[in-house]
TIBA-733564 format. One record per atom (N, C-alpha, C): x, y, z; residue in three letters. Coordinates in steps of 0.001 Angstrom, whole numbers, padded with zeros to 6 digits, always signed. Example, Ala and Ser with C-alpha at 12.3 -4.5 7.8 and 13.67 -1.06 7.14 Angstrom:
BEGIN
+013190-005690+007800ALA;+012300-004500+007800ALA;+013200-003300+007800ALA;+012850-002250+007080SER;+013670-001060+007140SER;+012900+000030+007870SER;
% end
This chain:
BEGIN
+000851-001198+000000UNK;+000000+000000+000000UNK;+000885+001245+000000UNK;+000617+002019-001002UNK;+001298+003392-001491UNK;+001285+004035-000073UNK;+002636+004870+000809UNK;+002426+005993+001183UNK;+002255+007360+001364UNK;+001255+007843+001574UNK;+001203+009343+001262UNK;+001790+009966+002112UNK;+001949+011118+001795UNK;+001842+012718+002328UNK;+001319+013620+002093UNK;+000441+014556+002524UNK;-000815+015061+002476UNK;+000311+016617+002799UNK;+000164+017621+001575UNK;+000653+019353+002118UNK;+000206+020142+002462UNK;-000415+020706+003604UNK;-001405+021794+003702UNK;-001135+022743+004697UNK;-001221+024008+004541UNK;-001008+025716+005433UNK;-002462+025963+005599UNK;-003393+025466+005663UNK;-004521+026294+006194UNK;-006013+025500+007114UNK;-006815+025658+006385UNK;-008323+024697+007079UNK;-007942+023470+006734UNK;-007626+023426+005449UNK;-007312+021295+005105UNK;-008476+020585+004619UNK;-009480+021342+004584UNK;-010854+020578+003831UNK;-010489+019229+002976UNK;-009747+020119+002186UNK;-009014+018800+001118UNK;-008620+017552+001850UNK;-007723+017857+002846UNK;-007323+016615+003716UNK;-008122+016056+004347UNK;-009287+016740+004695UNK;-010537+016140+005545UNK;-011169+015055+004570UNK;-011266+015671+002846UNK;-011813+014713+002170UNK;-011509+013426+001961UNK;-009954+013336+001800UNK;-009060+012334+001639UNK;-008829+011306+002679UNK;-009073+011867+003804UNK;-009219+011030+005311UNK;-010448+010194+005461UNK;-011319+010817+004745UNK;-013016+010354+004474UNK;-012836+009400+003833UNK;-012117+009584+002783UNK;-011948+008829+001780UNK;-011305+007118+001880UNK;-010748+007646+002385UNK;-009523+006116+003051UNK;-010193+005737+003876UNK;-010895+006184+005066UNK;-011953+005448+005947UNK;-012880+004657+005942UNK;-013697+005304+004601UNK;-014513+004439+004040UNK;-014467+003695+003455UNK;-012943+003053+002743UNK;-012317+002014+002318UNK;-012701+002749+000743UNK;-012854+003826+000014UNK;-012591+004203-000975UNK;-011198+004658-001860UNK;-010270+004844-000799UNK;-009076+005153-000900UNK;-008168+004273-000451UNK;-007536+003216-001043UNK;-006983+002415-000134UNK;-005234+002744-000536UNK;-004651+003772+000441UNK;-003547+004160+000957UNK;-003578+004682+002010UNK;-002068+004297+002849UNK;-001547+004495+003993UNK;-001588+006613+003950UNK;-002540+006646+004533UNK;-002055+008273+004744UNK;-001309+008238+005839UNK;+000094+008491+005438UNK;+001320+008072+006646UNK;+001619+010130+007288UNK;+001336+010970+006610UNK;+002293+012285+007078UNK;+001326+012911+006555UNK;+001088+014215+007820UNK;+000943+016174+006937UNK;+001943+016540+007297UNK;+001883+017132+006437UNK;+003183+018318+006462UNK;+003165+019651+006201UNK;+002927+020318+007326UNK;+002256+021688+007595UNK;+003676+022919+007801UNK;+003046+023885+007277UNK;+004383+024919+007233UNK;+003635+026185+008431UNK;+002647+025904+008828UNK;+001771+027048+009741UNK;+001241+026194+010915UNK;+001768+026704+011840UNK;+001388+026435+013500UNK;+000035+026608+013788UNK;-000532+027657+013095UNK;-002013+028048+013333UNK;-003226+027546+012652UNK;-002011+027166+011416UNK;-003402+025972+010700UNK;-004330+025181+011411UNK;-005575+024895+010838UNK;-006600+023960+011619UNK;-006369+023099+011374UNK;-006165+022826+009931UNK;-005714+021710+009252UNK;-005030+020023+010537UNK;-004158+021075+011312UNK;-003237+020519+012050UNK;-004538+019386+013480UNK;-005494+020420+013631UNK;-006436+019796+014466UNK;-007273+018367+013868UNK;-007614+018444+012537UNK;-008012+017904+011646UNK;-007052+016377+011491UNK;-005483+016660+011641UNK;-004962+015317+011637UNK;-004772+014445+012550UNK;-004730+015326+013981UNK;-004476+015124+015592UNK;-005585+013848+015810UNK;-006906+014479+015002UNK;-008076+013993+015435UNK;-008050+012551+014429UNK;-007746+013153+013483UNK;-007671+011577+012404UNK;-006688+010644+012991UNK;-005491+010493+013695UNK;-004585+009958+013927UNK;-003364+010043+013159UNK;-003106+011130+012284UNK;-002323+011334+011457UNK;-001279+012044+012322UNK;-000279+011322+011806UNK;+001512+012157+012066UNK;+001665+013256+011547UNK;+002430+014095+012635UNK;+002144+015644+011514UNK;+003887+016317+011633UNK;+004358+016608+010507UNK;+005389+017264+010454UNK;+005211+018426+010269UNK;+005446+019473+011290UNK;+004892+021269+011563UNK;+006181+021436+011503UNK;+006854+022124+010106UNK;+007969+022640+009727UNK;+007820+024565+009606UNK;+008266+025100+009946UNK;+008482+026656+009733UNK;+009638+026780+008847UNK;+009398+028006+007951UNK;+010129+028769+007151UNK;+011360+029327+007812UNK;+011335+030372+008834UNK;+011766+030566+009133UNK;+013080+030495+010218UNK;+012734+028896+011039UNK;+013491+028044+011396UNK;+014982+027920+010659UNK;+014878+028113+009174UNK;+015880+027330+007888UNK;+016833+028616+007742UNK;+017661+028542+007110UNK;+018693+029887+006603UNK;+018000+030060+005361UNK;+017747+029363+004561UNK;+017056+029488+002950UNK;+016046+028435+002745UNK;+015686+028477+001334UNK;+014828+027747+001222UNK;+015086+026192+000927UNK;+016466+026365+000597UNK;+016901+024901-000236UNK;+016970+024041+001522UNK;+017176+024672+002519UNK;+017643+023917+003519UNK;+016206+023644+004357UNK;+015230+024515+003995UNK;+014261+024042+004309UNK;+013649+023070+003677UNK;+013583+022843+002267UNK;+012881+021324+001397UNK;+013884+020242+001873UNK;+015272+020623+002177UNK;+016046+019666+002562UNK;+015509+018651+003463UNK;+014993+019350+005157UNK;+014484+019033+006019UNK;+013127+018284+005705UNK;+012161+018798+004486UNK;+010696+017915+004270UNK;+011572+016539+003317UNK;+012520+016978+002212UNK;+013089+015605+001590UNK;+013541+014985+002703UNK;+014081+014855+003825UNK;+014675+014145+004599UNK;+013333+013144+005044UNK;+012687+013896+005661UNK;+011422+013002+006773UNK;+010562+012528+005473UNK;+010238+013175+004041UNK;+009777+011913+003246UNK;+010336+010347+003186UNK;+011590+010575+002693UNK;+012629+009906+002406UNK;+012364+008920+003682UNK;+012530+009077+004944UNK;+012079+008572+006190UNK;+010897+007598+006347UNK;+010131+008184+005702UNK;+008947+008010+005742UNK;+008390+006768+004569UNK;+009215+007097+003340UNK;+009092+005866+002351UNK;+007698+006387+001361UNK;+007665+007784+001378UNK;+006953+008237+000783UNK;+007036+008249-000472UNK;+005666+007588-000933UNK;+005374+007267-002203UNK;+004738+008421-003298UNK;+003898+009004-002548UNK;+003297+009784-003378UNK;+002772+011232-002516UNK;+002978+012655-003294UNK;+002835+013628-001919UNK;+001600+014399-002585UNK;+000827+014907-002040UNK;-000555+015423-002506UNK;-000648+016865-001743UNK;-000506+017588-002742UNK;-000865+019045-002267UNK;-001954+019521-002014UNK;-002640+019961-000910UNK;-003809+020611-000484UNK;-003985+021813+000210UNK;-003590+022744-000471UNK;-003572+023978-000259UNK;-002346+024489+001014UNK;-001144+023789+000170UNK;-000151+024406+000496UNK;+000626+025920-000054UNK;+000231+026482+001095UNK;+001118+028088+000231UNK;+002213+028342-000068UNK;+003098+027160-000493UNK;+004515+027731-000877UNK;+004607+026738-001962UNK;+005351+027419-002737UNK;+005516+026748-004095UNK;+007436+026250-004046UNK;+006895+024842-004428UNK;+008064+024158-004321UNK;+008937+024198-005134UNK;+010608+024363-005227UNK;+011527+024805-006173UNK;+011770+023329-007174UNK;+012289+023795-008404UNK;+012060+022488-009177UNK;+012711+021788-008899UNK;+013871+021664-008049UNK;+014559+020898-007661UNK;+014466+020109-006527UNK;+013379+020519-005865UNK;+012386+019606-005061UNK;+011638+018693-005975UNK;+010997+018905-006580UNK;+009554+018622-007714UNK;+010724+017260-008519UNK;+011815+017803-008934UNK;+012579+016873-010052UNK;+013043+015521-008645UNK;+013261+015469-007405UNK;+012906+014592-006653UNK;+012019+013908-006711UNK;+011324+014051-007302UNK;+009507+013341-006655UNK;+008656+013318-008125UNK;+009775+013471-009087UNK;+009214+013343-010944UNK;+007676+012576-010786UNK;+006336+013364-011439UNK;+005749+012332-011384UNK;+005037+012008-010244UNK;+004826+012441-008543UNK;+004974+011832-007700UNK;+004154+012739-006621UNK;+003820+013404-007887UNK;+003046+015277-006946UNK;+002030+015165-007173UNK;+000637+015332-006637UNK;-000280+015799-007385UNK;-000731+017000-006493UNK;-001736+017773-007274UNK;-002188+019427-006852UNK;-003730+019758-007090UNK;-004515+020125-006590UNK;-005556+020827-007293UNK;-005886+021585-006994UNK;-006415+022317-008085UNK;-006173+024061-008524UNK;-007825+024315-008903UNK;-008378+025319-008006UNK;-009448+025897-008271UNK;-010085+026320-009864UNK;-009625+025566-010853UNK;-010050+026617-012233UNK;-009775+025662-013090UNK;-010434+025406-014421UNK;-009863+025119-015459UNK;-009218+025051-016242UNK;-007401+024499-015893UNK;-006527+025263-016010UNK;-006438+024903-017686UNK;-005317+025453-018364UNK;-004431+026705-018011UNK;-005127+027931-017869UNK;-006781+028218-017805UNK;-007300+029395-017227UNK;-006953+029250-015791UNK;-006467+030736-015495UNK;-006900+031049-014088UNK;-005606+030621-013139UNK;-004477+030530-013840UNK;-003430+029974-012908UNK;-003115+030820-011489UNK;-002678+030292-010481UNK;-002270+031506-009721UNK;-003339+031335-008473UNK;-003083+032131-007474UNK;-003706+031658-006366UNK;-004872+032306-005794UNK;-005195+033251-006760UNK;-006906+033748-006692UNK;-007580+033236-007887UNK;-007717+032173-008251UNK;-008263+031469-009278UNK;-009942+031771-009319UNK;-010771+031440-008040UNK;-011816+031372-008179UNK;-012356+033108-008511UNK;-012021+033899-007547UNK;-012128+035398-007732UNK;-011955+036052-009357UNK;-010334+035584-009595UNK;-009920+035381-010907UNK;-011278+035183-012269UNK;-011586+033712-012150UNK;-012427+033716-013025UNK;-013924+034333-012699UNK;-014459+034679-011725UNK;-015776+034769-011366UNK;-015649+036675-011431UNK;-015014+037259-011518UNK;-014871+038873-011930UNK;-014264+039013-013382UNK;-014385+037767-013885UNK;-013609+038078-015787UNK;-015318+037621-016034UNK;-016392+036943-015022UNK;-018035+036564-015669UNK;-017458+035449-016572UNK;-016863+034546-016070UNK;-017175+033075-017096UNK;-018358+032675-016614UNK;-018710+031488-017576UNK;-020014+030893-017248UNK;-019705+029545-017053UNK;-018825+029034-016881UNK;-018278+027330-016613UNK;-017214+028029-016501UNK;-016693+027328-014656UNK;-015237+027327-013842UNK;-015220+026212-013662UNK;-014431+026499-012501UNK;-014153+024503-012417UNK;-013174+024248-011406UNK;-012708+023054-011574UNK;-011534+022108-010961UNK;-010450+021762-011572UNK;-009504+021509-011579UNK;-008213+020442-011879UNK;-007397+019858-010933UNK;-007337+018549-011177UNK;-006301+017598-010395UNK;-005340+017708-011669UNK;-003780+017900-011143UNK;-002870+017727-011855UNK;-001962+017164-011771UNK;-000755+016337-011845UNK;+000501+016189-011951UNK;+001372+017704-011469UNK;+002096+017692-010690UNK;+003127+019192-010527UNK;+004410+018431-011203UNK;+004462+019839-011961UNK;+005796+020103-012619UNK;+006795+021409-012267UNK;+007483+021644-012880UNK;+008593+022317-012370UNK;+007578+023745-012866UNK;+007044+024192-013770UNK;+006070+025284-013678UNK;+004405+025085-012730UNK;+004561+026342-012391UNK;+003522+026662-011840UNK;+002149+026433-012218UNK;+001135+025215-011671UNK;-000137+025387-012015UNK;-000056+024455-013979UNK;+000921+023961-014142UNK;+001110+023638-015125UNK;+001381+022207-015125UNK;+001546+021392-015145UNK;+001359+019708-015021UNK;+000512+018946-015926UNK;+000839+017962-016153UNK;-000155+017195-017175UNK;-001618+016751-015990UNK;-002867+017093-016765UNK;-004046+016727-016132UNK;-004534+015880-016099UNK;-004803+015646-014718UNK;-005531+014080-014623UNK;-007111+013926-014441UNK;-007689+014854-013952UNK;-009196+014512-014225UNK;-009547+016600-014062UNK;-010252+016773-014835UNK;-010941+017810-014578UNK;-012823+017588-014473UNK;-013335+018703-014121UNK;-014771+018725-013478UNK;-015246+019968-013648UNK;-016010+021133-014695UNK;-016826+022286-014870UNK;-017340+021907-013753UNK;-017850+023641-013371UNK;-018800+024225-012392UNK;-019417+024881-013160UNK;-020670+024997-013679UNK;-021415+025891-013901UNK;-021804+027230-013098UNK;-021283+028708-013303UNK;-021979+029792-012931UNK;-022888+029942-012864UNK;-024054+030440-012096UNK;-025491+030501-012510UNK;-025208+032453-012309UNK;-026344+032491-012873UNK;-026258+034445-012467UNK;-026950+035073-011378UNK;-027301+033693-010427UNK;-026996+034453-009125UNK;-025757+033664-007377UNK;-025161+033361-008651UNK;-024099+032967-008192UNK;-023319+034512-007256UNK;-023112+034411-006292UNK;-021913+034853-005650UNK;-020871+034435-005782UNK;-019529+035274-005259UNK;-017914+034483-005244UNK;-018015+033759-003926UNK;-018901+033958-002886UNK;-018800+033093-002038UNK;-019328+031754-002289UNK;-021171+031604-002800UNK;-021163+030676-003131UNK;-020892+030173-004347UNK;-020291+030710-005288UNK;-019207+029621-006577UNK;-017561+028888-005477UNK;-017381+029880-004399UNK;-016712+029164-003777UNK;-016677+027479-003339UNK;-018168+027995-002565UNK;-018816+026660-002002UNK;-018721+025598-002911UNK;-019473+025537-004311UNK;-019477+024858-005214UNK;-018317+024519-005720UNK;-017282+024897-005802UNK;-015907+024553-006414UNK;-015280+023476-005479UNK;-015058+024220-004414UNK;-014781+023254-002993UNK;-015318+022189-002821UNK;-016139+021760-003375UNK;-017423+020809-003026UNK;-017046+019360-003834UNK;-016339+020777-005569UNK;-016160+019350-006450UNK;-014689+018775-006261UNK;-013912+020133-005779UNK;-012663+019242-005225UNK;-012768+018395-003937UNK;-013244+018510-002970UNK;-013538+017100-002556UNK;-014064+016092-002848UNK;-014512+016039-004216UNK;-015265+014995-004620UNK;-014189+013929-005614UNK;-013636+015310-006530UNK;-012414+014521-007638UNK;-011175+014126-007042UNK;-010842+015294-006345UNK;-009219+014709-005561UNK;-009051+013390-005045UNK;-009707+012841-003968UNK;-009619+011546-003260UNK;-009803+010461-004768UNK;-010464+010765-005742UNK;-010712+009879-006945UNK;-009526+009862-008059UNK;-008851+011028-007949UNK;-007295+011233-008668UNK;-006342+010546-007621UNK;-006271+010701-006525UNK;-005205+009377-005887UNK;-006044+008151-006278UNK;-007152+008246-005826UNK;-007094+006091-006419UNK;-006418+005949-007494UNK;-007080+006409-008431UNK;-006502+006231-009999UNK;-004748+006484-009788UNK;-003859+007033-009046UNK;-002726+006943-008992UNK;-002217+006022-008007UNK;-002662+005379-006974UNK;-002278+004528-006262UNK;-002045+003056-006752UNK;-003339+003346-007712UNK;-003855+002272-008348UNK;-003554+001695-009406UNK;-001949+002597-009949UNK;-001578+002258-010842UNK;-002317+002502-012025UNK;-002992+003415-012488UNK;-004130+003111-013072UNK;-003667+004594-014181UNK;-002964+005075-014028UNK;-002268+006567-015163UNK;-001007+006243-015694UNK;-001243+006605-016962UNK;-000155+006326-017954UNK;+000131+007564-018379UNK;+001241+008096-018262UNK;+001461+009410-018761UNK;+002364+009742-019805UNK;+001406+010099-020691UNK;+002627+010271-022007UNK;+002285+011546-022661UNK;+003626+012556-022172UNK;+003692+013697-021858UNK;+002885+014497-021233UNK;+002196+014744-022329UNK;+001473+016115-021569UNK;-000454+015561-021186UNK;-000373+014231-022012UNK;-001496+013241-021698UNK;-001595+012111-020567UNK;-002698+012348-019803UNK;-002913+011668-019002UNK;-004027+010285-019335UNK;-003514+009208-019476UNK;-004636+007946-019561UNK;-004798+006788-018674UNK;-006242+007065-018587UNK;-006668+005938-017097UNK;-006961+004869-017976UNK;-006265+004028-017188UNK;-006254+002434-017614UNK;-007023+001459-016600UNK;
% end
């Protein structure tokens, strides 16, 4: 059974889903680690309570940044980590982290990418008035928000949509696709040839 690591700086919804997920025997991997860069995150309450191991690393602890990924490559490496899943982690990892773990990342990004890259995605698209936003689970690559895609999911705008509730709704479908993009990767089940993703 694949081990994870779960990345998250804030509430962790995402991680809440994924914990759901594996509980109910829908997800069948070891969620072995979070790995939190914020003390104040809830996120952190969220794993305490799941039984999850939590690595609470600070920035500022490190002299730079390379010596800080040093310290998360170390306790992966430790850890026998198989596969690391980003959930609304706020720091963007240098490629020379990422070229560690080729393949081995996944992310999801509020928007239909390559619309909307960047970390006000939902705001982003919902003040440009699209009428279908969305989701992406991706592969991370050494660019930003850029990775080969593994499942996407439209949201329909309605026009009395708010940014709060298109929030709701977006959030809703990433807990729904994410935990379903690790099976399909645990599961051996993605073939990636280049910039194409195929479930087998």
């Amino acid at each position: 059974m694949k081990n994870i690591a779960v990345f998250a700086s804030g509430n962790g919804s995402n991680f809440q889903a994924i914990v759901n997920a594996v509980k109910k025997g829908k997800l069948k991997a070891n969620l072995k680690l979070l790995v939190c860069d914020n003390p104040k995150a809830y996120v952190l309450e969220r794993a305490n309570k799941a039984g999850i191991s939590v690595f609470l690393i600070e920035r500022q602890n490190y002299a730079g940044k390379k010596e800080f990924e040093d310290a998360i490559i170390g306790r992966l490496k430790a850890e026998k980590i198989g596969l690391i899943v980003l959930a609304g982690f706020m720091r963007i990892l240098s490629a020379g982290f990422v070229r560690q773990f080729k393949s081995k990342i996944l992310n999801v990004h509020p928007s239909l990418l390559p619309s909307f890259k960047g970390a006000h995605a939902i705001k982003d698209a919902f003040n440009y008035g699209v009428k279908v936003a969305g989701v992406t689970v991706h592969l991370v690559d050494e660019k930003v928000d850029h990775g080969p895609i593994i499942l996407q999911e439209p949201v329909r705008v309605s026009q009395r949509d708010t940014l709060k509730s298109l929030e709701k709704k977006i959030h809703k479908e990433e807990h729904r696709i994410y935990p379903e993009a690790i099976r399909l990767f645990v599961s051996g089940r993605l073939k990636i040839e280049g910039r194409n993703v195929r479930v087998e």
